[in-house]
C-alpha positions in Angstrom: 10.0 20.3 19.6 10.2 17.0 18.4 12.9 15.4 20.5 11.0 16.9 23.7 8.0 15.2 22.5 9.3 11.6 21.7 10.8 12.1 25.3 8.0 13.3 27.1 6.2 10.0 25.2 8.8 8.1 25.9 8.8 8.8 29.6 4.6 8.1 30.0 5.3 4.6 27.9 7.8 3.6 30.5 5.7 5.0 33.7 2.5 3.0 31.9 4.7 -0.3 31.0 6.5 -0.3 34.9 3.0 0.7 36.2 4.5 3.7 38.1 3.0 4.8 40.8 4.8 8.3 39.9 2.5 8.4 36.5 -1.2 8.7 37.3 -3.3 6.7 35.4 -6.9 5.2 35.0 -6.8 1.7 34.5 -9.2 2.6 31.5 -6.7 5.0 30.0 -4.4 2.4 28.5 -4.3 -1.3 27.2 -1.6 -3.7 26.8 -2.3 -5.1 23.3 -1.1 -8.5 22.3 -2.9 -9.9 19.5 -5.8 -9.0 17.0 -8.4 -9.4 19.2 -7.1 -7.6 22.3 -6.6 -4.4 19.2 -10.1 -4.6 18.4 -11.3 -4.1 22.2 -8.7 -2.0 23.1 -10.0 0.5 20.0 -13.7 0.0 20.5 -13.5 0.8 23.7 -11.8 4.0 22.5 -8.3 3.8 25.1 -6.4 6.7 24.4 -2.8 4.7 25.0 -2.5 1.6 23.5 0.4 -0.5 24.7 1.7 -3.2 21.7 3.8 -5.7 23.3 4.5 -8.2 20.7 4.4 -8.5 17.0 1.0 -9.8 15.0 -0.9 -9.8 12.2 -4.1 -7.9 11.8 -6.9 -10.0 10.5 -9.7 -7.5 10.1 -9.4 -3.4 9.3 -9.9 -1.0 12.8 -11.6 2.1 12.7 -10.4 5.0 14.4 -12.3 7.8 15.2 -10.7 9.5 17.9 -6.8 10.8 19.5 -5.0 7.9 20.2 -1.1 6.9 20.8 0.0 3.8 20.0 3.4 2.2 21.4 6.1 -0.4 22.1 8.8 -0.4 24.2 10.8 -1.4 21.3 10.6 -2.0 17.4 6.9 -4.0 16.8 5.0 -4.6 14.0 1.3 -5.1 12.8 1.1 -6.4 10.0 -1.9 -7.6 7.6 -2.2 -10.0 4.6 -6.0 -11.5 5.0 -7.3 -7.8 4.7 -6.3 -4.5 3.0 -6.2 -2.0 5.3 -5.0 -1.7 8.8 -6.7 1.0 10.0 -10.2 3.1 8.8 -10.0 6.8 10.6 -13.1 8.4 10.3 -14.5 11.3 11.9 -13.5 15.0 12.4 -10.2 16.0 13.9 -8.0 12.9 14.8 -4.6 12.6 15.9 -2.6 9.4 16.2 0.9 9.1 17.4 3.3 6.1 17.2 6.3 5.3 19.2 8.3 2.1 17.7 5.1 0.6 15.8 5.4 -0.4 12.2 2.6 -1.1 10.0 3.1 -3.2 6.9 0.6 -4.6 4.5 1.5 -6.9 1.9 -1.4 -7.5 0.2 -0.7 -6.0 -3.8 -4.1 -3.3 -2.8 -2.7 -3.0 0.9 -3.3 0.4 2.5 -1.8 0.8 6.0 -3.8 3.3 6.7 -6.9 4.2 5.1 -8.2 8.0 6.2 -12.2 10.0 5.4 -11.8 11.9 8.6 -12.0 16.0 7.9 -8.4 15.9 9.2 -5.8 13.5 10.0 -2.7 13.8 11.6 0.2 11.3 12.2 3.2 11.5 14.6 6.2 9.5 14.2 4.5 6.9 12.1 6.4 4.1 10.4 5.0 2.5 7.7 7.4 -0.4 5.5 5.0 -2.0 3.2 1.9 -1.2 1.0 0.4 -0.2 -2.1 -0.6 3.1 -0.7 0.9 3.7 2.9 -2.0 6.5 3.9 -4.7 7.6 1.9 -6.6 10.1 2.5 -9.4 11.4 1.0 -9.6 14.6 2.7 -6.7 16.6 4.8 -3.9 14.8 6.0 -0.8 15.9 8.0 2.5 14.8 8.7 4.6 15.0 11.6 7.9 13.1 12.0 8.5 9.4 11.0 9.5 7.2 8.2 7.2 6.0 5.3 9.1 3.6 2.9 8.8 0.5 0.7 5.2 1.4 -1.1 4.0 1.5 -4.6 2.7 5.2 -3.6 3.7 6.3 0.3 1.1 9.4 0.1 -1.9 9.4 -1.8 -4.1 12.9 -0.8 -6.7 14.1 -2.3 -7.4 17.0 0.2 -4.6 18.9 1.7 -1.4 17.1 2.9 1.1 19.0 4.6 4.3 17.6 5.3 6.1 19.3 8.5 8.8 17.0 9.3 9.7 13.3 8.4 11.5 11.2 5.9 9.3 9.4 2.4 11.9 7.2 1.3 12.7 4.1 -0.5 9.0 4.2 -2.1 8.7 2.6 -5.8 5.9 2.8 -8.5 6.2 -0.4 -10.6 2.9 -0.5 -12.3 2.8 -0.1 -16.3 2.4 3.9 -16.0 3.3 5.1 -12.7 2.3 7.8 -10.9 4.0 9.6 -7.8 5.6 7.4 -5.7 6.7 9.1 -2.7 3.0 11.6 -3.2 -0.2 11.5 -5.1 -1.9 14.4 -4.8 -5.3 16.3 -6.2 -5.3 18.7 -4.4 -2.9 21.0 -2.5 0.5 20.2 -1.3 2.5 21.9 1.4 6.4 21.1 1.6 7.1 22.5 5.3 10.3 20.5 6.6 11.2 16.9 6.3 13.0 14.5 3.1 11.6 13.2 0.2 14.4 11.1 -0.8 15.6 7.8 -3.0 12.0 7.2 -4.6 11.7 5.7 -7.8 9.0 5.3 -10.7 9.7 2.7 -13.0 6.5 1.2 -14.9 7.6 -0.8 -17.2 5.8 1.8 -20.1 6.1 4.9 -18.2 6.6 6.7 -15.0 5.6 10.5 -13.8 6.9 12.3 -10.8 9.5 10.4 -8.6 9.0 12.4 -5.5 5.5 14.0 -6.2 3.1 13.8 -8.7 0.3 16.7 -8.8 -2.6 17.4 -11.0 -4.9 19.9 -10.5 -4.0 21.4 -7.8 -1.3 23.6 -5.7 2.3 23.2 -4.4 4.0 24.5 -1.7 7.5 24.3 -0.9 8.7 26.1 1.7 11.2 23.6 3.2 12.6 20.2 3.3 14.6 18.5 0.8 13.2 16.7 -2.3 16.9 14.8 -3.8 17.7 11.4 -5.3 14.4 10.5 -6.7 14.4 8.5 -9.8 12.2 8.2 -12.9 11.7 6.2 -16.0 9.9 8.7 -18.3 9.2 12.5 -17.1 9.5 14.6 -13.4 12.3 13.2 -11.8 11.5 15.1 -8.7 7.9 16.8 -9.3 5.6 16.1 -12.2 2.9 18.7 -12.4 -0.1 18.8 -14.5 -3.2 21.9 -14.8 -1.1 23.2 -10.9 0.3 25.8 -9.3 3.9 26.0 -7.9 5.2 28.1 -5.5 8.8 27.8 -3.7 9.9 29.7 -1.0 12.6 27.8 0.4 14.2 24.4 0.4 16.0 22.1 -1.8 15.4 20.8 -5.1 18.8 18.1 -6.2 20.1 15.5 -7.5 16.7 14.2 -9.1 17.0 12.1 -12.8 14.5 11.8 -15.6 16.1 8.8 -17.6 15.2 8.7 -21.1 13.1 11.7 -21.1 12.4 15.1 -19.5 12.4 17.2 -16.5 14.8 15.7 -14.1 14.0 18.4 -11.4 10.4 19.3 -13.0 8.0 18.3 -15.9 5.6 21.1 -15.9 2.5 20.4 -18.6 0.1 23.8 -18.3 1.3 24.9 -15.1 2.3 28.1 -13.1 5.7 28.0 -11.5 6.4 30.5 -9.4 10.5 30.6 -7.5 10.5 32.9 -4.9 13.3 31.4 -2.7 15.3 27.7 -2.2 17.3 26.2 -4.4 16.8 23.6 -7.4 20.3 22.2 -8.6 22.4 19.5 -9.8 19.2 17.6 -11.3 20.0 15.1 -14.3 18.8 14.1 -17.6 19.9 12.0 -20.7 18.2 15.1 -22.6 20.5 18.2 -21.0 18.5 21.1 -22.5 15.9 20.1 -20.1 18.0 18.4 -17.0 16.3 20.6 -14.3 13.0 22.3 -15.4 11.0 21.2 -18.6 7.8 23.5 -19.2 4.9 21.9 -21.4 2.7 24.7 -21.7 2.3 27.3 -19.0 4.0 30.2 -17.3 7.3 30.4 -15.0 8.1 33.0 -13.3 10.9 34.5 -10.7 13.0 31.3 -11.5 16.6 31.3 -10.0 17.7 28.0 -10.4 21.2 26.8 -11.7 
C-alpha cells in the first residue's frame, strides 16, 4: 500500500511539475514554492499541492489547517533558525503528506512541527533536526518516513499511533532525559515501523531510549523497537503509573548502562505479554538485563 502510494504521488508530482496536459489540474490546485514568502501564500490560500523547488529557510511559523501534500522532485529542505516552529496545524482532521521535503529546525526549542488539531496525520515525513520533531498535543498518526536527529522525535500527549516508518538516530542530552525516540501521556500504539539506534544520555540521568510513557497505555502489536541506548533506566521502554500490552513484534538488542531494565523499567505498571518477542536486551546489572519491575503486576510474560 505504501509503494502504490509514493508512486501514484509520484506520478501527479511529475504530471504537475511537466504541466501535463494528461493530469487535469486547476491552476488553483497547486503552487510552485520557492522561498518563504511564496510558502506563506501558497498556504493561506489553502492549495492542496504545494510544489517546493528549491531549498530555504523559513522565517515565520505556517499554520495548517487543512489536507495538504507537499513535494519536490528531489531531496529539499525547509529549514528554520529565526523562529521555532515550522509549521502550527490546527483544526479537526488534517492530513499532510511529503514526498522528498525535509524539515529541520535548529533552534535549541525548535519544533518542526507543532500540532493542536483533534487529529493529525503525516505521510512520508522527514524530519533531521529539532528539539521536538512533532508535538502534538492531541492525536497524532504516523504513516511512513524518517524522523531522526532530535532531542525527543515524538512528543504526544493524546494518542500517537505509529503504522509504519523509521524513529532513528534521536538523542536526549539534557541533564535528565526523557524518551527520545517518544514522549508520551497518553496512549501509544506500536502498529508497524522501527524504533531504532536512539539514545538518552543526560549527563545525570536518562529514562526510556525508545519510549518513555507515564500515565498512560502501550500498544505493541508490531514493528521493531532494537538498539536503543540509555544512561540510567529503560533501555528500550521506560514506563511509569501505565499499562502494557504486547501482541506482537520485537523487543532486542536494547542497553541500560549503569543501571536497570535494558528492554524495560516498569515503576507501578501493568505488563501484560500476549504475543512478540523481547530478547537479547543488555545490562551492566544481569538479574535485570531485559525486564525490571518497580512495583506493579506482569503477567503472561514469555520473553527469553
Amino acid at each position: 500500500m505504501k509503494k502504490l502510494r509514493k508512486k501514484v504521488f509520484a506520478l501527479l508530482l511529475v504530471g504537475v511539475l511537466t504541466l501535463s496536459s494528461s493530469i487535469l489540474v486547476s491552476a488553483a490546485s497547486f503552487a510552485f514554492v520557492t522561498d518563504d514568502a511564496t510558502l506563506t501564500a501558497a498556504i493561506n490560500s489553502k492549495t492542496p499541492i504545494i510544489i517546493i523547488v528549491n531549498s530555504f529557510t523559513v522565517y515565520t511559523p505556517k499554520t495548517i489547517d487543512y489536507d495538504v501534500s507537499i513535494a519536490a522532485s528531489s531531496e529539499t529542505t525547509l529549514t528554520t533558525y529565526s523562529c521555532s516552529i515550522i509549521f502550527n496545524v490546527t483544526g479537526d482532521n488534517v492530513t499532510i503528506s511529503f514526498q522528498n521535503v525535509i524539515l529541520r529546525t535548529s533552534r535549541n526549542d525548535g519544533i518542526a512541527i507543532n500540532s493542536t488539531a483533534n487529529s493529525l496525520t503525516i505521510i512520508d515525513g522527514q524530519i533531521a533536526e529539532g528539539f521536538y520533531g512533532i508535538k502534538a498535543t492531541k492525536n497524532l498518526i504516523i504513516n511512513g518516513g524518517k524522523y531522526s536527529y532530535c532531542s525527543t522525535a515524538i512528543y504526544c500527549e493524546g494518542v500517537f499511533t505509529l503504522e509504519d516508518g523509521v524513529i532513528s538516530g534521536n538523542s536526549n542530552h539534557l541533564p535528565a532525559g526523557y524518551g527520545s525516540a517518544i514522549y508520551s501521556t497518553g496512549t501509544v500504539n506500536i502498529n508497524g515501523g522501527e524504533i531504532v539506534n536512539n539514545s538518552g544520555i543526560g549527563r545525570a540521568y536518562s529514562y526510556g531510549g525508545g519510549i518513555y510513557i507515564t500515565g498512560g497505555t502501550l500498544n505493541i502489536n508490531g514493528g521493531l523497537i532494537s538498539n536503543n541506548y540509555v544512561y540510567g533506566c529503560g533501555g528500550g521502554i521506560y514506563m511509569e503509573n501505565s499499562t502494557f500490552y504486547m501482541r506482537a513484534g520485537t523487543i532486542t538488542e536494547n542497553i541500560a548502562s549503569y543501571s536497570h531494565g535494558s528492554g524495560f523499567y516498569i515503576v507501578n505498571s501493568r505488563f501484560y505479554m500476549y504475543g512478540g518477542t523481547i530478547t537479547n536486551n543488555d545490562s551492566n546489572i544481569a538479574e535485570s538485563s531485559t525486564v525490571y519491575l518497580y512495583g506493579g503486576t506482569i503477567q503472561n510474560l514469555n520473553y527469553q
